[in-house]
C-alpha positions in Angstrom: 0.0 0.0 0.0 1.3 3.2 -1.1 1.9 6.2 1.6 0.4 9.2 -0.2 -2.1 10.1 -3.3 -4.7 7.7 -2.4 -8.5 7.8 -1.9 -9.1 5.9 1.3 -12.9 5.2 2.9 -12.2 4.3 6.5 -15.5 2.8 8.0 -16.3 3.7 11.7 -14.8 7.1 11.4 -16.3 9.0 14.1 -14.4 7.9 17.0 -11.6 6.6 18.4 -8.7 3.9 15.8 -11.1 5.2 12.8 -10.6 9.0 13.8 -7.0 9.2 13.9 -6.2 6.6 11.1 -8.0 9.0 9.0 -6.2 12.1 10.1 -2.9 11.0 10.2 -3.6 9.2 6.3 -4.9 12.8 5.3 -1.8 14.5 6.8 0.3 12.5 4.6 -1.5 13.8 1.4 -4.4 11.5 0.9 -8.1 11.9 0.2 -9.8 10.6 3.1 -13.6 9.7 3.3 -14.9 8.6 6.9 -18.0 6.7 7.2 -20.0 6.4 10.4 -23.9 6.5 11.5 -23.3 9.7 13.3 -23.1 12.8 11.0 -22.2 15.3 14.0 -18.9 13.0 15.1 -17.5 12.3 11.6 -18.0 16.7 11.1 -15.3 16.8 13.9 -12.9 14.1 12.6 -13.1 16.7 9.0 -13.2 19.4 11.0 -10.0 21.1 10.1 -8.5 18.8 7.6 -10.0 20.3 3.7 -9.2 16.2 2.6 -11.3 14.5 4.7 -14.6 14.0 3.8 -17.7 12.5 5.7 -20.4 10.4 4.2 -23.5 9.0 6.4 -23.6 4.9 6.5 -25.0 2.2 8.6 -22.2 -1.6 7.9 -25.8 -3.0 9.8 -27.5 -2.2 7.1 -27.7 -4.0 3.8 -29.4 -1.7 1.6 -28.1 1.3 3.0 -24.4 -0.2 2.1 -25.7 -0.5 -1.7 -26.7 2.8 -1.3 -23.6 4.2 -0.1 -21.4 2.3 -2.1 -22.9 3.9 -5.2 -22.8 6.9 -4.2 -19.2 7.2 -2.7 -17.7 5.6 -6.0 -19.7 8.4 -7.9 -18.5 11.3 -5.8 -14.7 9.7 -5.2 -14.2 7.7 -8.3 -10.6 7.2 -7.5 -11.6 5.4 -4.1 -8.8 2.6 -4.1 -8.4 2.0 -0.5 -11.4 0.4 2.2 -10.6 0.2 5.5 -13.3 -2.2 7.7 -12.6 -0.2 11.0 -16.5 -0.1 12.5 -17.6 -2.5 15.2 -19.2 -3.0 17.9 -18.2 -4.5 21.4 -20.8 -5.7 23.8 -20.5 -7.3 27.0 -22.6 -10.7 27.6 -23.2 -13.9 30.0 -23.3 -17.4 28.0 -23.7 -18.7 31.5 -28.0 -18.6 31.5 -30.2 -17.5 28.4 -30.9 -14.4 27.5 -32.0 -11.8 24.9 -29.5 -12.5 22.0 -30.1 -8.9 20.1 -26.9 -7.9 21.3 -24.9 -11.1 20.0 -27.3 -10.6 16.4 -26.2 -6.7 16.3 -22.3 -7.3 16.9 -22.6 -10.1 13.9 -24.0 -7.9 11.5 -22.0 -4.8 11.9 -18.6 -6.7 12.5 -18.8 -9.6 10.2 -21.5 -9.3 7.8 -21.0 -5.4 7.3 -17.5 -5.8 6.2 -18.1 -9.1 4.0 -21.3 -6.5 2.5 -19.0 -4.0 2.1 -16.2 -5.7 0.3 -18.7 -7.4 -2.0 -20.1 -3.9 -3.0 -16.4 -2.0 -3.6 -14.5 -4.9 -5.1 -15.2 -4.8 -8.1 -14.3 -0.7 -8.5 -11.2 -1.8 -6.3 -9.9 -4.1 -8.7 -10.1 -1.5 -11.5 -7.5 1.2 -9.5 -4.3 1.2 -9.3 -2.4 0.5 -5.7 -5.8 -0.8 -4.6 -5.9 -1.9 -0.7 -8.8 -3.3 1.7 -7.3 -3.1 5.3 -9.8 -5.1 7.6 -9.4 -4.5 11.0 -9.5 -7.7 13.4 -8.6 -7.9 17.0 -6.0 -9.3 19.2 -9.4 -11.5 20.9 -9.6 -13.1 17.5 -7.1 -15.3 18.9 -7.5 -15.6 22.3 -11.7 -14.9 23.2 -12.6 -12.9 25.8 -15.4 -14.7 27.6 -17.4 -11.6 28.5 -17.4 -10.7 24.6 -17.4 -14.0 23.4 -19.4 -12.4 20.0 -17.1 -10.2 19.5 -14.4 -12.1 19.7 -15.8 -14.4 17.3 -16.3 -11.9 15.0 -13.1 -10.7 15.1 -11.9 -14.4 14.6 -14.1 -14.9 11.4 -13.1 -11.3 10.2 -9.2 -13.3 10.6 -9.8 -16.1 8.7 -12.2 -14.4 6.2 -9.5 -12.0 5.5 -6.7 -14.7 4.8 -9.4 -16.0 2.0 -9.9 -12.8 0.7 -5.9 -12.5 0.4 -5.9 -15.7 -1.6 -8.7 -14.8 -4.0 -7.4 -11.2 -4.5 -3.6 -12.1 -4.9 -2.2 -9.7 -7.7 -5.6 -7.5 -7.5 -6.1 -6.0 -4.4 -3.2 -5.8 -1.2 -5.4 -7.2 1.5 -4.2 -6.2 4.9 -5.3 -7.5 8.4 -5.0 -5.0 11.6 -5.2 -6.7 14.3 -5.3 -4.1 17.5 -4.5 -4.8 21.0 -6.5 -3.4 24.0 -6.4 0.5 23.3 -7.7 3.1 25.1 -10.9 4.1 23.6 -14.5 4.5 23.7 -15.0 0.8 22.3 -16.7 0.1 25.6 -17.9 2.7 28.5 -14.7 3.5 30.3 -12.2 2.0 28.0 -10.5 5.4 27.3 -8.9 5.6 30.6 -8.7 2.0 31.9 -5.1 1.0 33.1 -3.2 -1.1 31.7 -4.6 -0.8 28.1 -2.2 0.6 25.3 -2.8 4.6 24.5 -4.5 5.4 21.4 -2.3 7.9 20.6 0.8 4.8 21.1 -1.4 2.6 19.1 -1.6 4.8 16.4 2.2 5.6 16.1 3.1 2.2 15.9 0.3 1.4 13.1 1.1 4.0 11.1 5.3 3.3 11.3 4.4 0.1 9.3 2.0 1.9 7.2 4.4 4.6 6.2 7.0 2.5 5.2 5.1 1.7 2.4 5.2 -2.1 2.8 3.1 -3.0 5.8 2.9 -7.0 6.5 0.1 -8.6 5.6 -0.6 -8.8 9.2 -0.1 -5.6 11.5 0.2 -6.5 14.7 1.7 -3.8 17.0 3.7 -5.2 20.0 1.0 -5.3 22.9 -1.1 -7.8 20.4 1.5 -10.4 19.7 0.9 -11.8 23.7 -2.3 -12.8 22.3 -1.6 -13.7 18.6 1.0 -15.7 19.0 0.0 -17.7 22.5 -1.1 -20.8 20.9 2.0 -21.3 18.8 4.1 -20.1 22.0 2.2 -22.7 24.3 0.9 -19.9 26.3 -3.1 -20.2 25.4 -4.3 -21.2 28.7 -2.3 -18.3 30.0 -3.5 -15.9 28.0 -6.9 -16.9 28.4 -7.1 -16.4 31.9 -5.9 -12.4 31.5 -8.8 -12.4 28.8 -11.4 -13.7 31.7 -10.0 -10.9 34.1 -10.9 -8.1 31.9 
């Protein structure tokens, strides 16, 4: 993926990883569109920067991705860059039953909204030059955290669903996975200041020194998420899956 003159859509703009992604890709002479449900919080991610554009979109919902898909290749026709940032993390006990609209929400934005997504852009990807699709993952796509066990499985299908979409798009479209640690943000209520997770503004430094050197790895995993990517192949699983149940 190149560093500069690209058109790059980062989903889940608004807020937090998606924000300042988008900010530091326009500061290095980009075109940056941010997508999000809330108009008002993608305004303040432009606000400022005369490259970054905002354009309304729901990943949960099918038609409305059509929709937008359309319109952001008509209005940005040089759009060569998707980046599946948007999620959603809710808390949950598998331990009794229970009402399972959060667990059907978290699938639809983070798996199906990406796979959605990716359908409706690939084709117009695979037509520009130094095309990209960056899908961002999660250190818990390797080791689950109980409380979030949706998520987490999201995040593991988003892994293994963006290792297919590698294979298929090999010589087409770069397809990178980001795969974030804990980092302080607003993923859940409290997050932004809770100890021991990485700062955003760390997170993003270290993301973007593989970005910039205009050959990321096919997987970017900063240093804080390796403890959990690499604990089955380390023997550490069990380990690491007891500091996932503390959290």
């Amino acid at each position: 993926m190149k560093t500069s003159g690209n058109t790059i859509l980062v989903t889940g703009g608004g807020s937090g990883i998606g924000r300042e992604l988008a900010r530091r890709w326009h500061d290095l002479g980009n075109t940056v569109i941010v997508a999000g449900r809330s108009e008002g919080a993608l305004a303040e991610t432009a606000e400022g920067h005369a490259n970054i554009h905002a354009v309304a979109l729901d990943v949960s919902d099918a038609a409305d991705i059509q929709r937008f898909a359309r319109e952001v290749t008509a209005r940005f026709p040089a759009l060569n860059v998707l980046v599946n940032n948007a999620g959603i993390m809710r808390y949950e006990d598998l331990s009794t039953g229970r009402d399972l609209a959060d667990a059907e929400a978290t699938v639809v934005t983070n798996l199906l909204g990406p796979i959605r997504l990716v359908d409706a852009l690939v084709d117009h990807l695979k037509a520009q030059d130094g095309a990209a699709i960056v899908n961002v993952s999660s250190g818990l796509a390797f080791v689950p955290m109980p409380k979030a066990a949706t998520y987490s499985a999201t995040k593991a299908a988003i892994h293994s669903y963006t290792v297919s979409l590698r294979a298929k798009l090999e010589g087409a479209v770069e397809v990178i996975e980001l795969a974030p640690p804990a980092v302080q943000t607003e993923l859940t209520p409290g997050q932004s200041t809770r100890e021991g997770y990485l700062p955003l503004d760390t997170f993003i430094d270290q993301v973007m020194a593989e970005f910039e050197s205009g050959n990321p790895p096919a997987e970017v995993c900063v240093p804080n998420a390796l403890f959990l990517r690499n604990a089955e192949k380390e023997g550490r699983f069990e380990e690491a899956l007891a500091m996932t149940r503390s959290f």
